[in-house]
Steps between C-alpha positions, in 0.01 A plus 500: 500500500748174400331216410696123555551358172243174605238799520597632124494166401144404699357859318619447144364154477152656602519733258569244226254291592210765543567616181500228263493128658267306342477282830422810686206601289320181408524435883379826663124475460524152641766535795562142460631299855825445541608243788743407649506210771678472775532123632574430831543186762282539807691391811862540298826431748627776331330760689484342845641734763859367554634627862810463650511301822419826692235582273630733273361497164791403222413637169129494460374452206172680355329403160595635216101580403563931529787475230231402268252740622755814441586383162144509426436765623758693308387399187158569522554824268619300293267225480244800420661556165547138387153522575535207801382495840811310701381329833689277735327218674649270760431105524600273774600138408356310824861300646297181447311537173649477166683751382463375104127487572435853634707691227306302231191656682652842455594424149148392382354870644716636279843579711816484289768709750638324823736656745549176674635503837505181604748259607748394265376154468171614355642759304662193336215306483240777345777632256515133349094392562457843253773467263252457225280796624414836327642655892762692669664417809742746659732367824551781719637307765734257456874505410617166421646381159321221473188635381708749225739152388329158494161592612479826316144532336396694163168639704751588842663858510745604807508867623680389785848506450610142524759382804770519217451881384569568887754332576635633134446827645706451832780320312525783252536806801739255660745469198444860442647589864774245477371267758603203353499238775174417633408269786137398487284430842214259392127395746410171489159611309461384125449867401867564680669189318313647219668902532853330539494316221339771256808684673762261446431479084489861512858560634644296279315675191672835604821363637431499915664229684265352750791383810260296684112417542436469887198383618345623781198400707221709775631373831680576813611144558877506578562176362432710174696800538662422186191578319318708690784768691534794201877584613550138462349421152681881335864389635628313236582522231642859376195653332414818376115489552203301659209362273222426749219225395238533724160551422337437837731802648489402835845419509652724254418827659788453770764396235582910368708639768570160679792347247829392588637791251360815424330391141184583349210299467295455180192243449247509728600771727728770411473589138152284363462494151091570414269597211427808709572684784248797664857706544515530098496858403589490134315495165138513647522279776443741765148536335459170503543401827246796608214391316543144616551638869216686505258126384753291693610686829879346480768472269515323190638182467675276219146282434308835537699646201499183356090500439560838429689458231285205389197736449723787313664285280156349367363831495788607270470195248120620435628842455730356218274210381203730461361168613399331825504123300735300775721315214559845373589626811733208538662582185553856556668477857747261378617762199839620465294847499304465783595690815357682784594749771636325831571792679865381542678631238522217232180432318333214498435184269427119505751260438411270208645206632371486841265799531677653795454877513828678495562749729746669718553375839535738786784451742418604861532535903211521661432841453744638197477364133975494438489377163300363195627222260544402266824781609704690247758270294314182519381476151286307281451419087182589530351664801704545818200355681575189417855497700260423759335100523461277313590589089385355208835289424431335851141433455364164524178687431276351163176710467 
């Protein structure tokens, strides 16, 4: 029988741990709780049913709670031999209460682990209300660089891949296949404004030439056919591939196929760049997306192996700190040492200067995984990882 090498790894960390941890046997008679917390907004826009104007659903989104739970779940052996019991709870943060107030409630019963998704304003806001506190918050939703430059937080670690490592990731396979001119297609949402420009820097880090930035808008007003006809917008000028920006999707699902010239598209439709993708069938992930099928009932998604990689990679510092002390845990994930198994290939570890878990990011259609960067030949000093966002020369990051 062949065994993946994340199951040899999984095994011979049991066995060292069973056999001499002191962790493990100090803790076994008392199967000390473990929890983790996941916070959540009651009434968030994010998950509100978006439909098309014939009432299709466009990419509904489900909460990222059963990442958690198979991560648990998992490690439950585990937790047996460190002599911990590890339990998930979840906590809603009422839309009109405050959100400061509620997680200093959960902190005074003795929670120390968030998984917060929230909206990004009050992951802001709790990350610097709790600077000071003896916590960990992990963001396992949202992308942008502002909370990993300016408004980066000692007590805030990302296991989402930020909107830079993406875009990184889609530059990279771009320059790889000699596509050099791009001509981006950007919505009129923030979040689209927010893709193109993440975009943008990261074709001039690997040597792209963006030929134009059209914007286009939802309508079939012919007084803006400019901006809304695809044959139109893709004409000019020459251009060797499409970026798409368009999170709401409603209008990028008729741009593949519908171009002046025959070009591929890349962004938001066509090739996606994700933190995972239920079509992965390397290095354990098959696995993976079975057990959390069999909790969930659909496919795994980027903030579902976000929390799950949240609960594994705390898991793993208490395995190496032989200690569940938050500072210490703190300390150990941000070691050069410290890494973990992503199921993607490239192990794990924190970032120092930001805290942004570095990983691989998968390059897809919507049902094949084509690539994974960082690709072969884009190299780094230190770990190739870090060809992709934002590195530690272009940090404005001070923890």
């Amino acid at each position: 029988m062949a065994f993946s090498l994340t199951t040899i790894r999984a095994f011979s960390l049991l066995l060292l741990l069973l056999a001499a941890l002191p962790l493990g046997s100090s803790l076994a008679a008392q199967q000390q709780e473990f929890t983790f917390v996941y916070l959540y907004q009651g009434g968030d826009p994010a998950y509100a049913t978006q439909r098309a104007y014939t009432g299709l659903k466009l990419r509904e989104r489900k909460r990222p709670l059963t990442g958690a739970e198979t991560a648990v779940k998992e490690v439950r052996i585990l937790g047996r031999a460190l002599g911990l019991a590890f339990e998930l709870e979840s906590a809603e943060l009422p839309a009109v209460a405050d959100p400061a107030e509620q997680l200093r409630d959960l902190i005074t019963r003795g929670s120390r682990i968030f998984l917060l998704d929230l909206p990004l304003e009050q992951v802001r806001r709790l990350a610097n209300d709790f600077s000071d506190e003896n916590v960990m918050l992990f963001n396992i939703r949202h992308g942008d660089s502002d909370l990993r430059q300016d408004n980066c937080n000692s007590r805030l670690f990302h296991t989402i891949p930020s909107l830079a490592m993406r875009s990184d990731a889609l530059a990279q396979f771009l320059a790889a296949r000699d596509w050099p001119r791009v001509l981006v297609l950007e919505g009129e949402a923030e979040a689209d404004k927010n893709f193109s420009v993440a975009f943008q820097a990261s074709a001039r880090k690997f040597g792209l030439s963006v030929v134009a930035v059209h914007p286009f808008v939802l309508s079939n007003d012919p007084r803006q056919r400019d901006q809304n006809n695809v044959t139109l917008l893709t004409a000019a000028p020459a251009h060797d591939v499409i970026l798409l920006a368009d999170e709401y999707g409603e209008f990028g699902r008729y741009v593949p196929y519908a171009t002046y010239l025959p070009r591929p598209v890349v962004g938001s439709e066509g090739l996606v760049p994700s933190a995972w993708h239920w079509t992965w069938e390397r290095h354990g992930a098959p696995q993976l997306n079975q057990r959390f099928d069999k909790i969930a009932g659909h496919p795994m998604s980027d903030e579902d192996w976000a929390a799950w990689a949240a609960v594994r990679a705390v898991v793993e510092a208490i395995a190496r700190a032989k200690s569940t002390e938050v500072a210490r845990l703190r300390e150990v994930m941000v070691d050069a040492e410290f890494t973990f198994d992503l199921y993607k290939g490239f192990p794990g570890s924190f970032r120092h200067w930001d805290h942004q878990l570095r990983q691989a990011v998968l390059l897809h259609t919507h049902n094949a995984v084509i690539d994974l960067a960082p690709l072969p030949g884009f190299l780094h000093e230190r770990n190739n990882l870090d060809t992709l966002g934002i590195d530690e020369r272009e940090s404005r990051c001070r923890l």
